[in-house]
N, C-alpha and C positions, 0 to 999 in steps of 0.2 A: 631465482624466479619465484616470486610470489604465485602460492594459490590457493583457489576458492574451492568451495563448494555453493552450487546456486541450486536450490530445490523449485520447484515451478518456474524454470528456465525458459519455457515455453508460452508462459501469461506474461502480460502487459509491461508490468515493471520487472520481474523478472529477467526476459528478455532482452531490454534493455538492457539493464544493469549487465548483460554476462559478454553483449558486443562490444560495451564500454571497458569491462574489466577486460578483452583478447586485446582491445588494442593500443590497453597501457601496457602490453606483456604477459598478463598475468595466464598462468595454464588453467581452465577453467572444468569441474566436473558439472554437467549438466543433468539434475534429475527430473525428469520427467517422463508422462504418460504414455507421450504423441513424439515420435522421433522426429517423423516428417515434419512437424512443427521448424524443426531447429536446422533443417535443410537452406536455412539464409543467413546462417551463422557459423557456416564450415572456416572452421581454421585448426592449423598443426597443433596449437594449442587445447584445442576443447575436447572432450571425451563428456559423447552422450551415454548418461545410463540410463532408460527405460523401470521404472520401477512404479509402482502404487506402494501407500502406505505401508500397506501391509507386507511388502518386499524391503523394507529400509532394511531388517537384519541380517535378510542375506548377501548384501550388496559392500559390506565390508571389502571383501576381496579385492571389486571391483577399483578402490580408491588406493592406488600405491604409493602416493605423495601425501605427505602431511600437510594439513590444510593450514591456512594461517585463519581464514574466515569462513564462518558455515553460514550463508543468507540462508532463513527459510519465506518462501511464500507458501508456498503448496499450499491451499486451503480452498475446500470446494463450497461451492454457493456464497456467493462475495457481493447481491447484487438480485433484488425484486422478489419476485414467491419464494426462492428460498432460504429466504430471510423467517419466513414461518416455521420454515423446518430447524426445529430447535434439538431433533436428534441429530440429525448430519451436524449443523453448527458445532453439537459438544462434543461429534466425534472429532471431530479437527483440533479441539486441546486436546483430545489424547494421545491424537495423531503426531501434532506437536513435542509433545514428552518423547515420543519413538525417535522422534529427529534429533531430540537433542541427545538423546543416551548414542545414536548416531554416529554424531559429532565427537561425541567422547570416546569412543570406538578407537574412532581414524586419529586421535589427535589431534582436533580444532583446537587450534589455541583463543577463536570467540565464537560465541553462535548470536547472530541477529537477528530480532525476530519481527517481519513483517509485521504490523499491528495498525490502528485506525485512529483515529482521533476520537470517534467514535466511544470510546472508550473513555472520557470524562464524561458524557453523561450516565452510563453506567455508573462509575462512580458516584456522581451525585446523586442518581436514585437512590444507592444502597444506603448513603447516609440520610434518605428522607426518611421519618419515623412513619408517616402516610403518606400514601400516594394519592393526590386527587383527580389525576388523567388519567387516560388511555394509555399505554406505553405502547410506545411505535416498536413493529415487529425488527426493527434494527437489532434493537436489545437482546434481540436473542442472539445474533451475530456477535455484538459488542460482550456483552457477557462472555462468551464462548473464549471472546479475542485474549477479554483479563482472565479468564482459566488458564486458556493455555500459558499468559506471562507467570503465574504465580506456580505453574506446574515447572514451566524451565527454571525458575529463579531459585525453586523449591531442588531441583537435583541441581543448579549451577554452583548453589551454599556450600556444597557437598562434594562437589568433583575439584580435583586436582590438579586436571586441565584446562578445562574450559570454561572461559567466561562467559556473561550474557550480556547481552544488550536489545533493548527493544525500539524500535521506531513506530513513533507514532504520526502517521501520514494525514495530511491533511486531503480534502478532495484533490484527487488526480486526473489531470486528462493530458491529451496527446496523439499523437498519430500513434494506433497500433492498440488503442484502450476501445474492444470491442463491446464493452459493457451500454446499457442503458442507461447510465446515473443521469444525473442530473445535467451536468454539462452539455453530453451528447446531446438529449434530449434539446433543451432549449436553442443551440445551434443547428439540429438537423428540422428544427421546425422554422427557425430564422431564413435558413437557406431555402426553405419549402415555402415560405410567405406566410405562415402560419403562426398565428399570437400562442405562445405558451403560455398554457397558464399557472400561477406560481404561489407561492406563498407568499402571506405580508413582506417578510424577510427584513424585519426591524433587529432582528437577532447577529449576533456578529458570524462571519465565516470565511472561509479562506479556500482558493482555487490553488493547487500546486500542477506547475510543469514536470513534463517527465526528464525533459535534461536536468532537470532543478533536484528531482527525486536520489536522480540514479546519485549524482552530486552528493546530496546528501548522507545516502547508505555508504558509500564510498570514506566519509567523513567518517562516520561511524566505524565502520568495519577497519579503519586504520587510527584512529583516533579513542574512541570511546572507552571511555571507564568503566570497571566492572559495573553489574549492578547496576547500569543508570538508565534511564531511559530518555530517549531525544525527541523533539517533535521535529517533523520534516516541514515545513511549511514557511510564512513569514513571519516578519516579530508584529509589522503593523498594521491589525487586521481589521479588515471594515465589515462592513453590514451585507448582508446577502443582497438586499434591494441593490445596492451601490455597484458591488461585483456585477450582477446580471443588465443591470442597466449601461454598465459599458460594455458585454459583450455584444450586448444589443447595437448597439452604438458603432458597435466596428464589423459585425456581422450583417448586420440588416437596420439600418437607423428608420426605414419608412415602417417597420410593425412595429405593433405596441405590445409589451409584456403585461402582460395580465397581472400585478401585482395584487393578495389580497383574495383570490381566489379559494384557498386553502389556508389555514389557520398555523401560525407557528408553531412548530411541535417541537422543534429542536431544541432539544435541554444541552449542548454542549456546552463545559463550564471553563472556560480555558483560563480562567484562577487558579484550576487543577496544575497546571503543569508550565515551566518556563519557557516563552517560543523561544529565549534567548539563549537557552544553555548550548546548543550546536555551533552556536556564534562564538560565544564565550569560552569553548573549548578550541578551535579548529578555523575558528572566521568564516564558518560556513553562509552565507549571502546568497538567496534564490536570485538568481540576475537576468534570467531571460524576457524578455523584452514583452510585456503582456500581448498588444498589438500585435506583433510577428508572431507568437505562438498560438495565437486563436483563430488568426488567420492560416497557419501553416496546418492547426488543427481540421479547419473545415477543408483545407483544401483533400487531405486525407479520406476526409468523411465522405466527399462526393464520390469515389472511387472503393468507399469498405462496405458496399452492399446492406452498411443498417438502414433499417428504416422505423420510423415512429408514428 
């Protein structure tokens, strides 16, 4: 029997990911905050621990099987004002380091680490000798994301156990993603009759599904080479105007999206990184049906109490 380690088993993807991993077999340790959370995910195989950060080193005990995969998500403020708070952000790379010393602990034989795509623009700023914009409060997220990879890559050079591997997640949505981003937004305003209003979105970008995600990490965590990092998303990516324009199309075709409202700010350089290398490792292929998933999304939505 394969098993995992799932840190923030209780958030979006997370969660997923650890219903997906019970019911190929695998015995699953779930770390999280909120117990009750994971009261929809009882099985003989799962064992919740209860832990905040700052408890991962007492919690050794807790793990008596050797893990084959350590996912971490655990990471707080993912998502709107806290995107300013740039101490919490850079406590989560420390946080991160704690998980994976963790990992090594219990004998992970890899640790995965949750990360953004978000994270080539970062890149690209660093390599700009001047900055002549604004830098979106994202950055502080995305910075925080590449600390924490260069903290685990920095002990994974080093450990004797365990490897690393990072995924880089394009936008996610889905039933069960209670955040505001962008997605929800434009869909809970679709279903309202209400034009969102949007950015040019002449810039390229990419939507990923959560069966498609979990899919992914999955790939990774059984597949993945030291060291490398994956992007979870597709290879052939269009424009944001293009994306939002057919969700409009299958959500609501009578409102008009407000295209142009808001100024491009999105520096993601996806020159940075190969969409193909997940493919090219494993035949990994996001396949879920765009149509059925954004319809299966809002059908969710009308019953998950967000509002915008």
């Amino acid at each position: 029997m394969k098993v995992a380690i799932v840190t923030g088993a209780n958030g979006f993807i997370g969660k997923a990911l650890t219903k997906s991993l019970l019911s190929k077999g695998w015995f699953v340790y779930a770390v999280v905050t909120d117990e009750k959370a994971m009261e929809d995910c009882k099985n003989g195989n799962l064992k919740v621990i209860k832990a905040f950060f700052q408890d991962y080193p007492n919690i050794v005990s807790n793990i008596t099987k050797r893990p084959d995969v350590f996912y971490h998500f655990a990471w707080q403020g993912v998502f709107g004002s806290s995107f300013n708070n740039y101490e919490l952000q850079f406590s989560n790379a420390v946080n991160c380091g704690k998980a994976f010393e963790l990992a090594e602990k219990v004998g992970a034989s890899k640790f995965v680490l949750a990360s953004t795509v978000n994270v080539l623009e970062a890149k690209k700023m660093i390599n700009c000798e001047k900055i002549k914009s604004k830098l979106r409060a994202t950055m502080n997220y995305s910075m925080s994301k590449l600390s924490a990879e260069m903290i685990c890559k920095t002990l994974a050079s080093r450990s004797k156990v365990t490897s690393f591997n990072v995924a880089y997640i394009a936008m996610a949505y889905g039933p069960g993603n209670r955040s505001l981003m962008v997605p929800n937004v434009v869909m809970l305003k679709l279903m309202n009759n209400l034009s969102p209003d949007l950015i040019k979105g002449e810039g390229l970008y990419d939507l990923i599904y959560i069966d498609d995600i979990v899919k992914g990490f999955q790939a990774i965590g059984d597949f993945g080479m030291p060291m490398e990092s994956y992007y979870i998303g597709h290879s052939n990516l269009e424009t944001f105007k293009n994306i939002f324009t057919k969700v409009g199309s299958i959500v609501n075709p009578k409102v008009k999206l407000n295209f142009g409202v808001y100024p491009d700010e999105n520096n993601i350089d996806y020159s940075l990184i190969d969409t193909t290398k997940l493919f090219k490792l494993c035949g990994f292929v996001p396949d879920s049906d765009f149509s059925r998933s954004i319809i299966t999304t809002c059908d969710w939505l009308k019953t998950s109490g967000l509002k915008v």
